[in-house]
C-alpha positions in Angstrom: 0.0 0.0 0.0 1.4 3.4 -0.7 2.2 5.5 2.0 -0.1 8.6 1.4 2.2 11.7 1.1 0.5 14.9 3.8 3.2 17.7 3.1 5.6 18.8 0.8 8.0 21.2 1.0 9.7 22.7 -1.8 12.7 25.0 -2.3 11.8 26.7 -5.2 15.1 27.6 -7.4 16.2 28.7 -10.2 13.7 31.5 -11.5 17.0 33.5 -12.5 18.2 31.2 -14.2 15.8 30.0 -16.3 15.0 34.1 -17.5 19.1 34.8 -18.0 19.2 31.7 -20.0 16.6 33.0 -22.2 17.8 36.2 -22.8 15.8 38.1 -20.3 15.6 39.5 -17.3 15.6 37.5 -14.4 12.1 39.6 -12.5 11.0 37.5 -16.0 11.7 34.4 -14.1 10.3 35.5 -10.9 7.1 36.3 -12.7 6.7 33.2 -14.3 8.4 31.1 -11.4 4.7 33.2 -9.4 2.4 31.3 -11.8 3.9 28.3 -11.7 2.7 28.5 -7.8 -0.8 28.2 -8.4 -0.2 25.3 -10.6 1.7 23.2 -8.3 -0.8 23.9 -5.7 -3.8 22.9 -7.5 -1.6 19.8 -8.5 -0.5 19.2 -4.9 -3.8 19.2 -4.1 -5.7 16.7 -6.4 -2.7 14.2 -5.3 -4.4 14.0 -1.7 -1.3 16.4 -0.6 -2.8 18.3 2.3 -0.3 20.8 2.9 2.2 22.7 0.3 5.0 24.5 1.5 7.0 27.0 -0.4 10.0 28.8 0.3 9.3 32.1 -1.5 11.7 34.3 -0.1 14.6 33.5 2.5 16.0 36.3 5.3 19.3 36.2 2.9 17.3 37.3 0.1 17.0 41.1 1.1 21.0 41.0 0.3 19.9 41.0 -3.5 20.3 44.5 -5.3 17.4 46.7 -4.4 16.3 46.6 -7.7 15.5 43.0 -7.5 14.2 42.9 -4.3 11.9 45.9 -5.0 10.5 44.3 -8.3 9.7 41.1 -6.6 7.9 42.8 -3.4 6.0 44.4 -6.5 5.4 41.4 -7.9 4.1 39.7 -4.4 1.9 42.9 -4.6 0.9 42.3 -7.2 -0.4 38.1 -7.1 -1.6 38.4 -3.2 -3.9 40.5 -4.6 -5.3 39.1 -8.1 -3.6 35.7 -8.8 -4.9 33.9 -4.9 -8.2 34.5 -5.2 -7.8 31.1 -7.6 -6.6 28.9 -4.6 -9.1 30.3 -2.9 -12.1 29.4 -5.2 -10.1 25.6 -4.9 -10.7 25.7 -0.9 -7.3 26.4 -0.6 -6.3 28.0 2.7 -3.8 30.1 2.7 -1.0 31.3 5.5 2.4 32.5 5.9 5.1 31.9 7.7 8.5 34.2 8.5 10.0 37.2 10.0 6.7 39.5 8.6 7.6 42.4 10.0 10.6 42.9 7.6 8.0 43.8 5.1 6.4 46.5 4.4 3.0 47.5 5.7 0.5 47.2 2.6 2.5 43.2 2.4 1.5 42.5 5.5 -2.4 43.6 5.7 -2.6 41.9 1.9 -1.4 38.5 4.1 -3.2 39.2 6.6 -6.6 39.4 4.5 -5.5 36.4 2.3 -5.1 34.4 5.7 -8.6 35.9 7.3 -10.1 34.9 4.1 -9.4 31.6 3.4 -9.0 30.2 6.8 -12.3 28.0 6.5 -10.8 26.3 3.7 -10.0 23.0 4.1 -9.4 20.6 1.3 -5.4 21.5 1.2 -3.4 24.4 3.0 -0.5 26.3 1.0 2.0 27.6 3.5 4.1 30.1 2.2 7.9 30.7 3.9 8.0 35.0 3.2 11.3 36.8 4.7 11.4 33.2 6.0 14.9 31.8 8.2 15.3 28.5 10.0 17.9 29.6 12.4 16.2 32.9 13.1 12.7 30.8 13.8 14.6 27.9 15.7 16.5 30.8 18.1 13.0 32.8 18.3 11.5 29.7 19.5 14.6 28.4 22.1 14.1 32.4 23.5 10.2 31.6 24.0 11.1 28.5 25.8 13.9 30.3 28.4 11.6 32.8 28.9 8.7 30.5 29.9 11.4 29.2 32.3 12.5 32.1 33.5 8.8 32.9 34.5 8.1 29.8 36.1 5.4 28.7 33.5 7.2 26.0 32.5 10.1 23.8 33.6 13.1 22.7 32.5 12.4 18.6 33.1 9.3 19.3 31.2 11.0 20.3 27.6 11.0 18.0 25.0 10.3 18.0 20.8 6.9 18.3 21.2 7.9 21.8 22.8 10.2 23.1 20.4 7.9 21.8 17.6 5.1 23.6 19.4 6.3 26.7 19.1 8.0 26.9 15.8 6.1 28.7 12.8 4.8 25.6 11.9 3.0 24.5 15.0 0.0 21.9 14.1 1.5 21.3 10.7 2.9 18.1 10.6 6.8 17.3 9.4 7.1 17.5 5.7 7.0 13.7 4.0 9.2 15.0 1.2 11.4 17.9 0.0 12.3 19.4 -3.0 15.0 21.7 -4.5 14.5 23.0 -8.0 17.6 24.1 -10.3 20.2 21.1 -9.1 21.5 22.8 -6.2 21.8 20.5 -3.9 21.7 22.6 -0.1 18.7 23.4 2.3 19.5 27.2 2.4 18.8 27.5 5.9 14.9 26.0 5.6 13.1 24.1 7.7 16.1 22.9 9.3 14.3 21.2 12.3 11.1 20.1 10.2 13.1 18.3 7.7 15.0 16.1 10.1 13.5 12.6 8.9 12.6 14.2 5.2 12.8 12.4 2.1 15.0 14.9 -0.1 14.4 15.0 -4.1 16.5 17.2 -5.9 16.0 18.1 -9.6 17.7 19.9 -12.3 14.2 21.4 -13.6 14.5 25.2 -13.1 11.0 26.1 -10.8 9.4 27.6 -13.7 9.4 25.1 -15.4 8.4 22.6 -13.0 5.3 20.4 -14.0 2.9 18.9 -12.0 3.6 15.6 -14.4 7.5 15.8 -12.5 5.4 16.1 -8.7 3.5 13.4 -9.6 6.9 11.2 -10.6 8.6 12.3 -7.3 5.2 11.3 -5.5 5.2 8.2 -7.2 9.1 7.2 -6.5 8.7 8.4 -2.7 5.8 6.1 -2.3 8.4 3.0 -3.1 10.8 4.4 -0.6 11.2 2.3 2.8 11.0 5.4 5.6 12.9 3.4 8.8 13.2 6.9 10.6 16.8 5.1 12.4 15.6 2.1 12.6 16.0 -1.7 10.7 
């Protein structure tokens, strides 16, 4: 029987790339790699795949030249207000997850509304990672903890993985099942670091925008043979 397949995580890469190779500029990749988003979801979702999540945009990614970084706020503008409203209509909820308030204020309410809106959905649940960082959300999370300590709501015999887990960005979301990395870089880029601990990892050449959900359906298929022992025989 195949094991069914609840989250996916994906690192999506390479929307650069596949817009210098063509000649154009890369925001043309981060445009298209945006569409591309709505297609995987839908597809994530007819496979039974309750919940999708994307990296979008890492902490290190506000190191880009402003340009970039301006275009693509622009272009998150521009889809958390048109292009969601599709996910939506597909019972689709939507919510975000990430250092927010590095973002400007207009972002933030357009998040906010998308997550207010869509929070009765429940056939699948896209999580996007925005201004996202695993170390940042793991030391946010062991600074929660001391200070639970500190105040005597909590003590230090009583800590264990259900804690930490509890209290991470991703608390009731259950471990992703599988990762994947677009472009054939082969690295975790500082995501999900704790989440991804018993992960099956499937890396891919494909540049994200052109990702298919015909290629998601093959990696569902080959982690479905896959033995899972989580350390054991």
């Amino acid at each position: 029987m195949n094991e069914p397949v609840k989250h996916i995580a994906i690192i999506m890469d390479g929307n650069g790339r596949w817009a210098t190779k063509r000649g154009l500029p890369r925001t043309a990749g981060h445009k298209r790699g945006a569409e591309v988003v709505i297609d995987i979801s839908k597809a994530a979702k007819e496979a039974g795949v309750k919940y999708l999540t994307l990296y979008a945009f890492s902490t290190e990614n506000w190191k880009r030249p402003k340009d970039e970084v301006d275009t693509l706020m622009n272009l998150l503008r521009q889809y958390l207000s048109e292009n969601f409203e599709e996910l939506n209509k597909n019972d689709i909820r939507i919510c975000f997850i990430g250092e927010r308030e590095m973002l400007a204020s207009d972002i933030i309410e357009k998040m906010q509304y998308l997550e207010e809106k869509t929070k009765n959905n429940s056939s699948a649940t896209l999580q996007i990672a925005l201004s996202y960082g695993s170390r940042a959300e793991i030391t946010n999370t062991v600074k929660k903890i001391a200070q639970k300590v500190k105040n005597g709501d909590m003590s230090l015999e009583s800590i264990d993985e259900k804690t930490i887990s509890d209290m991470l960005y991703t608390k009731g979301i259950p471990d992703p099942d599988i990762l994947i990395r677009t472009s054939g870089e082969q690295r975790l880029s500082n995501y999900l670091l704790w989440q991804l601990a018993y992960s099956e990892f499937f890396f891919t050449p494909t540049y994200w925008p052109d990702f298919t959900k015909e290629e998601l359906y093959e990696i569902i298929k080959t982690y479905q043979s896959r033995e899972r022992r989580y350390g054991k025989i």
